[in-house]
Short mmCIF file of the C-alpha atoms (twelve columns), coordinates in Angstrom:
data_MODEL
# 
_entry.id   MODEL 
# 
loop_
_atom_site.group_PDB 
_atom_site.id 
_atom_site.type_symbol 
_atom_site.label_atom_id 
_atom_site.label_alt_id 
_atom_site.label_comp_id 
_atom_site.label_asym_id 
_atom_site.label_seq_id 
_atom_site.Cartn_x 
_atom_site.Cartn_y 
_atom_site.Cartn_z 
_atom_site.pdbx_PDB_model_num 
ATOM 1   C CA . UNK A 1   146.304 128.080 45.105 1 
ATOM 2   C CA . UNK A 2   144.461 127.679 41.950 1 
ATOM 3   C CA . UNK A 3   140.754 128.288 41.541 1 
ATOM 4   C CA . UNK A 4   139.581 124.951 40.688 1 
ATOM 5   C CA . UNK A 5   141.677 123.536 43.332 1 
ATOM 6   C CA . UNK A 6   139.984 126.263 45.440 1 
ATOM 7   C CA . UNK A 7   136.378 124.979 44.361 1 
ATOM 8   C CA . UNK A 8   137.168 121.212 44.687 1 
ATOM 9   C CA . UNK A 9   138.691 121.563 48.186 1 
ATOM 10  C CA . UNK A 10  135.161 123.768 48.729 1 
ATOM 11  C CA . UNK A 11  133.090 120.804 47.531 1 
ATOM 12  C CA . UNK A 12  135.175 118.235 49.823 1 
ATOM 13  C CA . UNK A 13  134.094 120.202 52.633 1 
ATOM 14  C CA . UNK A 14  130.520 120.692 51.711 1 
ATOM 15  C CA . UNK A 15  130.082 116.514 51.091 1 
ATOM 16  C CA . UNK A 16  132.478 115.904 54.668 1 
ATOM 17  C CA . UNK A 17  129.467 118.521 56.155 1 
ATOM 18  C CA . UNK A 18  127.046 116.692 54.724 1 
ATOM 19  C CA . UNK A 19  127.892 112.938 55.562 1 
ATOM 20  C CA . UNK A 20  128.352 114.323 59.167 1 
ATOM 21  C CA . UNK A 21  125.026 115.923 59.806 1 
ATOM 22  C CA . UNK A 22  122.624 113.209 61.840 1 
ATOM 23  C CA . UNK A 23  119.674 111.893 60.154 1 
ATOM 24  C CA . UNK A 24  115.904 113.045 61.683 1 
ATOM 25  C CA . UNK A 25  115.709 109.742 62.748 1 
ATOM 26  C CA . UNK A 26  118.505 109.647 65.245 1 
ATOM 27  C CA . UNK A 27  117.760 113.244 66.107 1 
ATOM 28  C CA . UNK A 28  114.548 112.653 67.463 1 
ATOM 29  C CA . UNK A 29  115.460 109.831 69.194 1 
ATOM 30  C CA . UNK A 30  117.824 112.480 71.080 1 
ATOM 31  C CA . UNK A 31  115.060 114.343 71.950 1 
ATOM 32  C CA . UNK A 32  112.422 111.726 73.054 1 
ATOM 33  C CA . UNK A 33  111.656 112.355 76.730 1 
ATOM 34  C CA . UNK A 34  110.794 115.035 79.243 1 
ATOM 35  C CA . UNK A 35  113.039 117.617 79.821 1 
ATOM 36  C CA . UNK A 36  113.109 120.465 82.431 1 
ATOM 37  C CA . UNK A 37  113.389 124.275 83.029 1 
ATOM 38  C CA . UNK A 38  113.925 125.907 86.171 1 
ATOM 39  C CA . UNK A 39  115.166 129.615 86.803 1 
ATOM 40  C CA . UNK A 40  114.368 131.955 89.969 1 
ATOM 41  C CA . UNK A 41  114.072 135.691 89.482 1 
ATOM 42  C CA . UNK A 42  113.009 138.525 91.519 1 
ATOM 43  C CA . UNK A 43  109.392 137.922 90.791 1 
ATOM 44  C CA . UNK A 44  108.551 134.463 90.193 1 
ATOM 45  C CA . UNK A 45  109.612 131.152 90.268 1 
ATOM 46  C CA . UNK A 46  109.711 129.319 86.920 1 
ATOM 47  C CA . UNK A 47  109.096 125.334 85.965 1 
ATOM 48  C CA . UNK A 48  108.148 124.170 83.043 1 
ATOM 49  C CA . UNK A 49  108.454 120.775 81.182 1 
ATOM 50  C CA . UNK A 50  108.104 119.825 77.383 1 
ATOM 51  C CA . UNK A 51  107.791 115.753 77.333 1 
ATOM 52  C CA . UNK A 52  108.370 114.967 73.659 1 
ATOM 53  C CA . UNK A 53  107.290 111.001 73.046 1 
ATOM 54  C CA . UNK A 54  107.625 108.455 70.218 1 
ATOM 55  C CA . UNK A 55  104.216 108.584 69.022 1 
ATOM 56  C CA . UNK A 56  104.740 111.973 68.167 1 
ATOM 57  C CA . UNK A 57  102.930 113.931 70.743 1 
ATOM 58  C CA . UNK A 58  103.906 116.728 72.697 1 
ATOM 59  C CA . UNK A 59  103.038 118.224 76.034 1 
ATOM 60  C CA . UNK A 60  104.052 121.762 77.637 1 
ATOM 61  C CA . UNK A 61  103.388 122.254 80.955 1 
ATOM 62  C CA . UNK A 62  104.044 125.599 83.089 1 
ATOM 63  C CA . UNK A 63  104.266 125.249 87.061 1 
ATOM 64  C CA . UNK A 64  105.624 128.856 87.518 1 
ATOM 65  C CA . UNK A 65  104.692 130.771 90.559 1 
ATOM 66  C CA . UNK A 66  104.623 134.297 91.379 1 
ATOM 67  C CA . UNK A 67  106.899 134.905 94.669 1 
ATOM 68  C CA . UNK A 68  104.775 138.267 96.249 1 
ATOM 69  C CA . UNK A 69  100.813 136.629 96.147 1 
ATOM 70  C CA . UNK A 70  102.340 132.992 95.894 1 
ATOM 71  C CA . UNK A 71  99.798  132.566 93.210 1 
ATOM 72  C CA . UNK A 72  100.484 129.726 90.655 1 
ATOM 73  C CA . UNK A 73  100.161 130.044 86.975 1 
ATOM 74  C CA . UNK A 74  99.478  126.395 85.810 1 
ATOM 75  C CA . UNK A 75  98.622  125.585 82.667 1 
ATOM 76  C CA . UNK A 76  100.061 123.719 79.468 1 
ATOM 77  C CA . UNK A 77  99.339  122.868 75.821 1 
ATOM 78  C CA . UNK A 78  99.534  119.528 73.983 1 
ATOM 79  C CA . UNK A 79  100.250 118.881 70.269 1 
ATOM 80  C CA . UNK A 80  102.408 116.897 67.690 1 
ATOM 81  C CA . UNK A 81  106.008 117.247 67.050 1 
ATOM 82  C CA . UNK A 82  108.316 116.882 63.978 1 
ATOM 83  C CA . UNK A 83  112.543 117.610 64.190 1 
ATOM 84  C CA . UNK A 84  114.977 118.798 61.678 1 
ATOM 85  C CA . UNK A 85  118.542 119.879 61.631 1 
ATOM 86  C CA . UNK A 86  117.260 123.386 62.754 1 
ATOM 87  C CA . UNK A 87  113.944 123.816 64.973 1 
ATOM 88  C CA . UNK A 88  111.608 121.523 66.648 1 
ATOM 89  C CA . UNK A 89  108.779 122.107 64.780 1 
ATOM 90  C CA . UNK A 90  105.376 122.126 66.955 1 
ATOM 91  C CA . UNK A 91  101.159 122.141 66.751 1 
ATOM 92  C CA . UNK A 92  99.552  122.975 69.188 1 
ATOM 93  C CA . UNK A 93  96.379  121.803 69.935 1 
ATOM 94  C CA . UNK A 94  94.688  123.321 72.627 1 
ATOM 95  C CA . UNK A 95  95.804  125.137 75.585 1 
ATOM 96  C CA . UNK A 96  94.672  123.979 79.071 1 
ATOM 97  C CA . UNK A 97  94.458  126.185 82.273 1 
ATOM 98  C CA . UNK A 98  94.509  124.186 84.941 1 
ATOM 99  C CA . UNK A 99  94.149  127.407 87.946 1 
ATOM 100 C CA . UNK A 100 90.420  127.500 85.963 1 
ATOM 101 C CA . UNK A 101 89.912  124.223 84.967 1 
ATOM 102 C CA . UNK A 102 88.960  124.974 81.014 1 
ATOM 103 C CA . UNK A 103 90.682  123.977 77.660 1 
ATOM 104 C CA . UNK A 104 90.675  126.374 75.208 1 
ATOM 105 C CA . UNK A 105 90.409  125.301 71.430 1 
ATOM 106 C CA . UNK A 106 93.372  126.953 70.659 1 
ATOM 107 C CA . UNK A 107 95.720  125.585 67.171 1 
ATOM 108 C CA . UNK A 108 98.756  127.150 65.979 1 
ATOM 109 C CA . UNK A 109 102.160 126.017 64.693 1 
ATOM 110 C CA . UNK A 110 105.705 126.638 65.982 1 
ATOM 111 C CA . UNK A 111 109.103 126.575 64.695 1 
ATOM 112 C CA . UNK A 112 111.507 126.667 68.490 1 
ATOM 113 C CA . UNK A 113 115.067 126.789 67.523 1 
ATOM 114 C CA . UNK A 114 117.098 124.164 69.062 1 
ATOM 115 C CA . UNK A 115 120.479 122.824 70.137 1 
ATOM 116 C CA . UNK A 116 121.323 119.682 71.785 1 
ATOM 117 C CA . UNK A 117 124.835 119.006 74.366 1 
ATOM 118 C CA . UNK A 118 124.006 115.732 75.853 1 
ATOM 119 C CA . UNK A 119 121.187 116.424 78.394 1 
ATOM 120 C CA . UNK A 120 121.273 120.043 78.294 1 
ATOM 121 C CA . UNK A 121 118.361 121.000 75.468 1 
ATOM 122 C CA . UNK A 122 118.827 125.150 74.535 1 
ATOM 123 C CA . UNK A 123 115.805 126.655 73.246 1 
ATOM 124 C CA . UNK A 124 114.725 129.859 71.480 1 
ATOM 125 C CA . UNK A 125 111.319 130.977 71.374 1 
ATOM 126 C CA . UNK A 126 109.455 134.162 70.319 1 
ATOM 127 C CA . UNK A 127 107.546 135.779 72.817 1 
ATOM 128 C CA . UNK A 128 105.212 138.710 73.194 1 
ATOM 129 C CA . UNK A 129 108.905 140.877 74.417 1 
ATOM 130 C CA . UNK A 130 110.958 139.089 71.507 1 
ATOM 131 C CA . UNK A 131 113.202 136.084 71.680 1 
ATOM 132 C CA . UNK A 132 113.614 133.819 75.038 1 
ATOM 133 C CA . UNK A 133 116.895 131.204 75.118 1 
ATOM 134 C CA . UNK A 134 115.997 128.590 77.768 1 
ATOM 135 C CA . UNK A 135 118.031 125.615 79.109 1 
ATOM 136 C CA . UNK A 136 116.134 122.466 79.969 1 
ATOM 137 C CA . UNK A 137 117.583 119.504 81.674 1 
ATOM 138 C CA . UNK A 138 116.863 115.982 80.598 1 
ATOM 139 C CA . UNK A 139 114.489 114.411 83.519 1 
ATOM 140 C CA . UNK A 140 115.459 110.815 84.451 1 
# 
């Protein structure tokens, strides 16, 4: 096959790419609602919900409990949300402890990589151990 024929057959594939990818719009319309992650382990048992809403606010909330002293560890964080073809892209406001009743001032931004398969939303974040890939289920 000849080289040009090589590069337009490329470019054919790039624009078919292209004209297939969904626009922000419709992607965080996909997203819009509050979606659920549950996993049991040896040492605690984990909940936590990120409700993302039209107006473009976000809320985390953590409902995990620790199996031996039954002690809860609620809390959450609330912010603003944007979406591209890539990450959810986060800012966080302030972080609330609800075990203590305080809010911390506490700002900071996050990019959480993302995929979408109907109502199953798979995240990756960055934690203090490196990265975490969660599976939340759309709440009805």
């Amino acid at each position: 096959m000849g080289r040009k024929l090589q590069i337009f057959l490329a470019f054919i594939a790039l624009i078919m790419i292209i004209a297939c990818e969904k626009d922000p719009a419709a992607r965080r319309a996909e997203l819009i609602g509050t979606w659920l992650f549950q996993k049991t382990d040896t040492d605690y048992d984990w909940r936590e919900t990120y409700t993302f809403k039209k107006d473009g606010t976000v809320l985390w909330t953590n409902t995990s409990i620790e199996k031996l002293s039954r002690k809860p560890y609620p809390g959450g964080k609330n912010g603003t949300w944007t979406v591209d073809s890539r990450y959810i892209r986060v800012h966080m406001k302030d972080f609330f402890d609800e075990d203590r009743r305080v809010r911390i001032p506490l700002s900071y931004d996050q990019d959480i990589s993302y995929s979408l398969d109907g109502n199953k939303l798979t995240i990756t974040e960055k934690g203090g151990d490196g990265y975490f890939k969660k599976d939340f289920f759309k709440s009805q």
